[in-house]
Every structure is written in C-alpha cells, then in structure tokens.
C-alpha positions in Angstrom: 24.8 11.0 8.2 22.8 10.9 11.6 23.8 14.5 11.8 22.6 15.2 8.6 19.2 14.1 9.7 19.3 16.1 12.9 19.9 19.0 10.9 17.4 18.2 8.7 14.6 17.8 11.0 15.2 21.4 12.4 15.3 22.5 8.6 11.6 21.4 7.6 10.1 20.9 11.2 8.2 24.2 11.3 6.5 23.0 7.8 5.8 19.2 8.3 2.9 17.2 11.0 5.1 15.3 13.6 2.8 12.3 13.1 1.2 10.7 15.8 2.8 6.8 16.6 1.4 4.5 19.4 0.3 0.8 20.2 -2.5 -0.3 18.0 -4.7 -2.2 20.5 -6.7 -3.2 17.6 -4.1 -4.7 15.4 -2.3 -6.0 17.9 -5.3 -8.2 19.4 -5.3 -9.5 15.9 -1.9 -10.5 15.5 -0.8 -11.8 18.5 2.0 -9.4 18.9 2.5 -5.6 20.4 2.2 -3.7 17.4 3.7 0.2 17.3 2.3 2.8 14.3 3.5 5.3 13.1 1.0 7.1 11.5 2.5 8.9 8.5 -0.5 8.7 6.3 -1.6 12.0 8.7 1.3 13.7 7.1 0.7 16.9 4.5 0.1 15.2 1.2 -1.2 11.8 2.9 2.6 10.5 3.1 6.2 10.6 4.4 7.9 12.0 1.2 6.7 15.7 1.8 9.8 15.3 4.2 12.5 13.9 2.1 11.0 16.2 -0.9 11.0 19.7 1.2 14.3 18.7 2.6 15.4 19.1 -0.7 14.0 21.9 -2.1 15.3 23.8 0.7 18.6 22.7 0.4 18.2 24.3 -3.9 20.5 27.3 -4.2 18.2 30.4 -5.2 19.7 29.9 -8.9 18.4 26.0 -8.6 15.0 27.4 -7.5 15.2 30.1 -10.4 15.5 27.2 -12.8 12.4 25.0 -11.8 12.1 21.7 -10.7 11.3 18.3 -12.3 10.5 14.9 -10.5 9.5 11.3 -12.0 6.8 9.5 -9.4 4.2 7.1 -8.4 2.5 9.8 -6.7 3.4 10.4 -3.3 7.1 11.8 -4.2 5.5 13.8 -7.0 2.9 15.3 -4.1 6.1 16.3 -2.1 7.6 18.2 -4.5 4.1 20.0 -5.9 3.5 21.0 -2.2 6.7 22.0 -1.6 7.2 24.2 -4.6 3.9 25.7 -4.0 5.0 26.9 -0.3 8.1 28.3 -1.9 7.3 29.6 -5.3 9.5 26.7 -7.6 8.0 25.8 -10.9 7.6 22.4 -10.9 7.2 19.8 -13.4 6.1 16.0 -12.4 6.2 12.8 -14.6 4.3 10.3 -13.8 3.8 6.6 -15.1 0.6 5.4 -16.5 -0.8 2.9 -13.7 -0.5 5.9 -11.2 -4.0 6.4 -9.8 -5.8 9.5 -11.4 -6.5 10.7 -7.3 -3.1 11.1 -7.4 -2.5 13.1 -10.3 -5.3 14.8 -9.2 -3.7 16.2 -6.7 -0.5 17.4 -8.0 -2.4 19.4 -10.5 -4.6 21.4 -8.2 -1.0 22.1 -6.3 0.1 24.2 -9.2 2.2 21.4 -11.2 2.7 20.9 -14.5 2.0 16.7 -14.7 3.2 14.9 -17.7 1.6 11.0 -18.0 5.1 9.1 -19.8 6.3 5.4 -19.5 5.3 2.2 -17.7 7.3 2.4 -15.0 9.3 4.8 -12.7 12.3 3.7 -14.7 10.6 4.6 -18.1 9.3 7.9 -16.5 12.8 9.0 -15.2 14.4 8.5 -18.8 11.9 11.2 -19.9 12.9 12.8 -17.4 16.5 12.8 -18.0 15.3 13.9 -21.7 13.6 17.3 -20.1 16.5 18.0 -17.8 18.7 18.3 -21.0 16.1 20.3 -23.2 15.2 22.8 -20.8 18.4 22.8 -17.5 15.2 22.0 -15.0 16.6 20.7 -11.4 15.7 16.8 -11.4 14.8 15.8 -8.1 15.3 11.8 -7.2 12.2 10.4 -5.4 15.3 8.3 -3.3 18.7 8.1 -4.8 19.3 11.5 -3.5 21.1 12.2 0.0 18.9 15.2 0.9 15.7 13.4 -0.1 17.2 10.4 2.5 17.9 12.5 5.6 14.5 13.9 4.9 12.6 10.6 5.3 15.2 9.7 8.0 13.4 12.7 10.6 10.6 10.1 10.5 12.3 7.7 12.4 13.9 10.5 14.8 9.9 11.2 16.0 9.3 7.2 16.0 12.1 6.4 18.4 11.8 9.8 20.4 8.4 8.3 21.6 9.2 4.9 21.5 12.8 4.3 22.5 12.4 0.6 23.4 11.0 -1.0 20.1 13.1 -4.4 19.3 12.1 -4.4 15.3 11.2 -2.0 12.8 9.4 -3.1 9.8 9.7 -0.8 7.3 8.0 -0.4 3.7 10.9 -0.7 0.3 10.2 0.6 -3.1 13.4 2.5 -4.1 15.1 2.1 -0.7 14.7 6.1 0.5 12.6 5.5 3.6 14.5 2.7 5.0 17.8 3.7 4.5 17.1 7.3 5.9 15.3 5.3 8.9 17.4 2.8 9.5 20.4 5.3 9.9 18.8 6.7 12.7 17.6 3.5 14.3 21.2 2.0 14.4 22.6 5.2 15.9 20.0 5.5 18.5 20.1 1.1 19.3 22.4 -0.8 17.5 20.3 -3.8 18.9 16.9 -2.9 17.1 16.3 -4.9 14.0 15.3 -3.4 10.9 13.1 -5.5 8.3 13.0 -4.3 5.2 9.4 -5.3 3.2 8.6 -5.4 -0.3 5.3 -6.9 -2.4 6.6 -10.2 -4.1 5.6 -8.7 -7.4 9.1 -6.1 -7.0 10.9 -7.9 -5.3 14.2 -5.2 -5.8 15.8 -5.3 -2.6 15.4 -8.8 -2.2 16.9 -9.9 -5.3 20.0 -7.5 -4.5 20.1 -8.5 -0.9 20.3 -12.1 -0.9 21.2 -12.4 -5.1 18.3 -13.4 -6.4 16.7 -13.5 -9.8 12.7 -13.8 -8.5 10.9 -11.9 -11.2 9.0 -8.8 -11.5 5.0 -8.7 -12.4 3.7 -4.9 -13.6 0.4 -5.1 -11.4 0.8 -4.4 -7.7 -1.8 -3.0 -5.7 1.2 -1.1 -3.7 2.0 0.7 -6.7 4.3 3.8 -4.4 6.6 0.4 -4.4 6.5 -0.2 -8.0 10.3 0.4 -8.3 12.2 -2.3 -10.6 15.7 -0.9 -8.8 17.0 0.5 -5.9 18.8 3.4 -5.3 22.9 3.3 -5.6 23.0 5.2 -2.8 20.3 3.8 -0.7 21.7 0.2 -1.6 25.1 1.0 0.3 23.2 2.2 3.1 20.8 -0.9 3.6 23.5 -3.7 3.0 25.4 -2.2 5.9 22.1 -1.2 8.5 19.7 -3.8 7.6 18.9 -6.7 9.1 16.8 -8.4 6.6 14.5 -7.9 4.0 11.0 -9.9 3.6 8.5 -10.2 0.3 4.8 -10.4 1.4 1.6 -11.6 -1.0 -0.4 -9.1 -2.8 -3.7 -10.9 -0.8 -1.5 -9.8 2.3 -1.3 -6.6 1.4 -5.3 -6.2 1.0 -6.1 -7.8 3.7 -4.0 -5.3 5.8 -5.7 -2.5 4.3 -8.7 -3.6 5.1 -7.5 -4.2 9.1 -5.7 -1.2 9.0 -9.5 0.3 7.9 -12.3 -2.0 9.6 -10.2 -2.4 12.8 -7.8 0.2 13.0 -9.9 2.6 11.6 -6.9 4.1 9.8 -6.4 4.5 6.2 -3.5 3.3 4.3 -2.5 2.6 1.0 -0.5 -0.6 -0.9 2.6 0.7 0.8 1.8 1.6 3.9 0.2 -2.0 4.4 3.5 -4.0 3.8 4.7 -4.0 7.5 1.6 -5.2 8.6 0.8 -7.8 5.6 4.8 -8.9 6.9 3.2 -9.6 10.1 0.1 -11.9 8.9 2.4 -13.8 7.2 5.3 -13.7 10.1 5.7 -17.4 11.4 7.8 -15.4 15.1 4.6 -15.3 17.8 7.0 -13.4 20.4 4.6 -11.5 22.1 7.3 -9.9 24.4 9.0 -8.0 21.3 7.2 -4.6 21.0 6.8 -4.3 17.1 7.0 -1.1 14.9 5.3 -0.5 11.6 4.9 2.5 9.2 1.8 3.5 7.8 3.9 5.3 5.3 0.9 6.7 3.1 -2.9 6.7 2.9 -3.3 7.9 -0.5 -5.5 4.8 -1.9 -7.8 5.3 -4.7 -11.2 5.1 -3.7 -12.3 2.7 -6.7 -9.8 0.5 -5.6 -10.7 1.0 -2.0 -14.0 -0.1 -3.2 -12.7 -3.3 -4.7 -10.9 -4.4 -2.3 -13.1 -4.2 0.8 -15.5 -6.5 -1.2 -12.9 -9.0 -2.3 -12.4 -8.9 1.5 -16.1 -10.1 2.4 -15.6 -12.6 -1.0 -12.8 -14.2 1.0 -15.0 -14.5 4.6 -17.5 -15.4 2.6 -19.7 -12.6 4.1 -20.2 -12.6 0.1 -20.7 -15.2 -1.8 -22.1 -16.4 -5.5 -24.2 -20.0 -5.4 -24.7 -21.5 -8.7 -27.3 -23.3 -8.4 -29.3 -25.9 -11.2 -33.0 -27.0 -10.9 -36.0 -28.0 -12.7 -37.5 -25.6 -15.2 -40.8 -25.8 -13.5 -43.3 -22.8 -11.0 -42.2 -22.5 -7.5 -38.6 -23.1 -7.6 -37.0 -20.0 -7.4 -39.3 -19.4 -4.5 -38.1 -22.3 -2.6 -34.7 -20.6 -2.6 -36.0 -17.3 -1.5 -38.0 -18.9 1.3 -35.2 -20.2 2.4 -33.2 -17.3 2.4 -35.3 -15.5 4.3 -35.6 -18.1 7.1 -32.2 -17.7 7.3 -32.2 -14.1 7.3 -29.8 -13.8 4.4 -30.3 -10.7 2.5 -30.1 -11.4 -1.3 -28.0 -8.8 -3.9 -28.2 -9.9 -7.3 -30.2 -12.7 -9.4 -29.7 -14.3 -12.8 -32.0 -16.8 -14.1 -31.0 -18.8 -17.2 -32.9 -21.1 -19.2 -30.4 -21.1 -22.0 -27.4 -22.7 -20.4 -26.1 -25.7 -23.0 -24.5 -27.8 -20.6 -28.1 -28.1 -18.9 -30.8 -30.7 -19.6 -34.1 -28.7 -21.8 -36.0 -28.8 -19.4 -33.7 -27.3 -16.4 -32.1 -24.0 -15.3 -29.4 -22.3 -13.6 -29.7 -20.1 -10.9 -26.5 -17.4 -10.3 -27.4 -15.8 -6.7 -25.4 -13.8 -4.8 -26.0 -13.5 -1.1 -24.8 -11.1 2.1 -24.3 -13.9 5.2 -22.6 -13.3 8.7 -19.5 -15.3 7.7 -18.3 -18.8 6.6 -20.3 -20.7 9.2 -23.4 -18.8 7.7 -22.6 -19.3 4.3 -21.8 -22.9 4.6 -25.1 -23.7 6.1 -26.9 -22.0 3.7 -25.8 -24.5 0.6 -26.2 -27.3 2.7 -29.6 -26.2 3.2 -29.8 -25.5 -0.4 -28.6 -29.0 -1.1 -31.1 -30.4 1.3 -34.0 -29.2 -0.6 -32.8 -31.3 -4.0 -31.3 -28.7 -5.8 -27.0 -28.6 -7.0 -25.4 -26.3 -6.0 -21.8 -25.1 -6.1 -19.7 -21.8 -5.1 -18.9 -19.7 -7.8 -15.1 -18.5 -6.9 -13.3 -15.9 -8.8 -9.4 -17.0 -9.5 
C-alpha cells in the first residue's frame, strides 16, 4: 500500500499545492506543547480531498470517464471531484445532504457540477446515490471507502513527514476514516515509533465506538459537519485497527474555540474538521513539552455566517461580551446612572432594552437588558460589581 501512495503522489503532483507545514509559534505558546501544521486548508478547493478525489479520477479507464461520475458529500469530497472533472472533462454529478453549508454547494456549481440536495446524512445521500448509479451506469466515486481515494489522501502525509521526519504524534481528523488511514500507512512505514491519534467530534463518535466497542450515541448537529459520517469505511476500518494508536472524541466548544485560535492567533482559517487536532490538544491532560506535535488543518471551508457566530460566542465565553440584566426603580435618572458608569469605565455599550412591562417586577420598577463590549472577565466582573454598588440587581444573562 505505501507503494501505492508513492505512485500516487507522482500521479496527481503536477496538479495539486504541496502545502506548506511548520511549527505554529502561536499555538504552541498557547498550548504548552511544540505544535507542527500542516496547512491543507491552502490546498485547491480549500482541503485535502482534491488529492484522494483526482487520484481517482485519473485512475477511471477512458470508458469510466465516458460514462460520468457521481459522488455523495459534505462538501469538501464533492469539491474534489467537481474540480477534478472540470480539469479533465468528466460529467459529474454530486449529492449532497441537507445541513451542508450553501458556500459549499456554491462552489461545486460554479465548477460545472450537476448538485442534487437528498437525505440527512452522508448515509441517506449515498443510498440515492446508489439509486442514480443503477438508473443511469454513472461511476460512483466513495468520498473514503475507496483504495484510490486512500492513497490519494495518504501523499499528504508523504509531504508532512518529508519536512518533518522527527514528529513523535500525529493527530489526525476522522469522519469516514480516508485521511487517517491513507496517513497513517505512510507514517508507520516511514517510523514505526510515531503515534497516530485518531480525533472525532463527540457528537459522531464512529471510530470510537468501533475501536474500543462502544455504543456512545450520535447527535445530527456538529459544527464539523466534513466529519458528519455515522460509519466508517470497511476498508479504512481494517487499516486503522492495525496502524492506529488510538482514537480521541473532543467537545463541540473545543472545536470552536480552536477555530477561533487557529484564526485570532494563528491567523489561519480552518473549518469544524480541520480544528479537531487542535480542540484534542485543549483538552489533552499529556504537558510533554519535549514531544514535537503534528496536526492537520485538513480544510478551511467554514461558512462565513457561521464564522460569524462563532467568533462572538467566543468573546460571550471571555466575557469580552456580555448581557447584564439589570432591575431598578421606574423613576428619571436611572438609566443614566448606568451609562455614566459605563463610560467611566470606558465600556462601549451595543444594545439596550428597557422594559416597564415585565410581570415578575414590582409596578413601579423596570428591567434593564444591556449588552456591553469589556476587555475580558476581570473587566466585566468589575463592572456588575460597580453596578451592584450603586443599588441596582443585577445578574448575567447566559445563553445555555
């Protein structure tokens, strides 16, 4: 197999970005640890599955390629395949489940493909899929229970290692099991001694339950939806339980919170998946700062509404943003105590909302709902005790 990945690396080389990788002095300040990226968000189409998807397509006999093509995606495989049948003139035909961002889709249409929105799921997207195949004899292409499609994403790892020969652990994103597997092939022929860790969002936790036979269940939000995959590949599956070390489930919360380092700090932007190695870190308990530490910023193909969500749920949680109920008398003057105060304090004010009508309240009282911009939670809790020093209550609104 790790001549199948040589040999595909000289197949799609002239066509794909060898990605840059190197320490992250930024995130590893952060962390505590020596922290190695690869940078596979720079890719063509934003992520690593261009590879494993033109590795492919180039392996098609010119009757296959006659024929057309027809993938079921998340997104980033789906982009693979569009590109890739664009450079080489395959009709292609993507389906894609309902949560998958419309950025995404986006993008596959103005590549030339025909994008049909079916099911909930990968899963419920392939059986259309399958459907398709039979009506019309198009190609189906797996996004990772394919051999080709894993010695594509395995030339990822060849570049990674090439460049830095003497990482000690990999950590290494799992939805279906296509990038590890292909990676961790490489990593165990090149050092048998490096660990490889694979990292899912607890909300699929697929490997995990097949690794170490578990039943943890499945939610159907995550906001790493390229990872969204209820079941690993057959084929990957063999591969990991023989290469791989272990496998790790990480909080959603983790994930954003990675994004946003991977953006603020970093300066680097990466989607759900290509957060997990990282969010596996924050929540790592091993401090060994000697081990140099490799993670893959497998994609950067975030929505930008989302983006936009969660970069202010990131200044909720440091309280850089913050809601104050607040309850006083219904009398002249006392909003402007509270503004006053604010601007003392030089604490910029965003929103307002002043309630007479509020039933729990006395007649003659009122609510005050203030959201405020502060430097961070020292700020913010000096602020309501100020607030609180003046007479009025007040409490934090938090959102669950």
């Amino acid at each position: 197999m790790f001549n199948k990945i040589i040999k595909a690396k000289k197949l799609i080389n002239q066509h794909i970005i060898n990605t840059p990788s190197g320490l992250s002095h930024a995130l590893s300040e952060l962390t505590g640890r020596s922290i190695f990226v690869k940078y596979e968000n720079k890719q063509y189409t934003g992520s690593f599955k261009f590879r494993g998807s033109l590795n492919k397509l180039l392996s098609l006999t010119e009757v296959q390629k006659k024929k057309g093509v027809i993938a079921m995606s998340a997104g980033n495989h789906a982009q693979g395949i569009s590109l890739g049948c664009k450079y080489l003139g395959i009709k292609a035909t993507i389906v894609m489940p309902n949560n998958t961002p419309f950025e995404k889709i986006r993008k596959n249409i103005d590549y030339g493909a025909n994008v049909i929105i079916h099911g909930n799921n990968v899963l419920e997207s392939e059986k259309h899929v399958n459907k398709l195949v039979e009506k019309y004899d198009f190609v189906k292409i797996h996004p990772f229970n394919d051999y080709d499609v894993i010695y594509g994403q395995g030339t990822l790892m060849l570049e990674f290692l090439q460049k830095h020969p003497n990482l000690k652990k990999i950590y290494i994103p799992v939805g279906g099991g296509g990038l590890i597997s292909g990676c961790a092939i490489v990593a165990k022929n090149l050092n048998k001694n490096i660990k490889i860790i694979g990292v899912e969002t607890e909300n699929y936790p697929s490997l995990y339950n097949s690794f170490y036979k578990t039943k943890k269940s499945f939610e159907k939000n995550t906001i790493a939806e390229g990872v969204a995959v209820n079941k690993i590949g057959k084929k990957n599956l063999k591969i990991i339980k023989e290469l791989v070390d272990e496998t790790v489930l990480v909080k959603e919360s983790s994930i954003e919170q990675a994004i946003s380092m991977f953006l603020l700090n970093d300066k680097t932007l990466v989607e759900g998946a290509g957060a997990l190695g990282l969010a596996a870190l924050l929540e790592s308990k091993d401090r060994k700062k000697s081990d140099d530490i490799g993670i893959i910023a497998c994609g950067g193909n975030l929505d930008s509404r989302v983006l936009s969500s969660l970069l202010m749920r990131e200044l909720v949680r440091k309280k850089q943003v913050l809601t104050l109920s607040i309850d006083m008398e219904d009398k002249p003057g006392q909003l402007s105590e509270i503004s006053k105060l604010c601007s003392m304090e030089k604490i910029n004010i965003l929103a307002v909302e002043h309630s007479r009508f509020t039933l729990d309240l006395s007649v003659r009282a009122a609510r005050l709902n203030i959201t405020l911009e502060t430097q961070d939670k020292k700020h913010a809790n000096k602020i309501i005790n100020l607030i609180k020093k003046l007479g009025f209550k007040v409490r934090e609104k938090v959102e669950n």
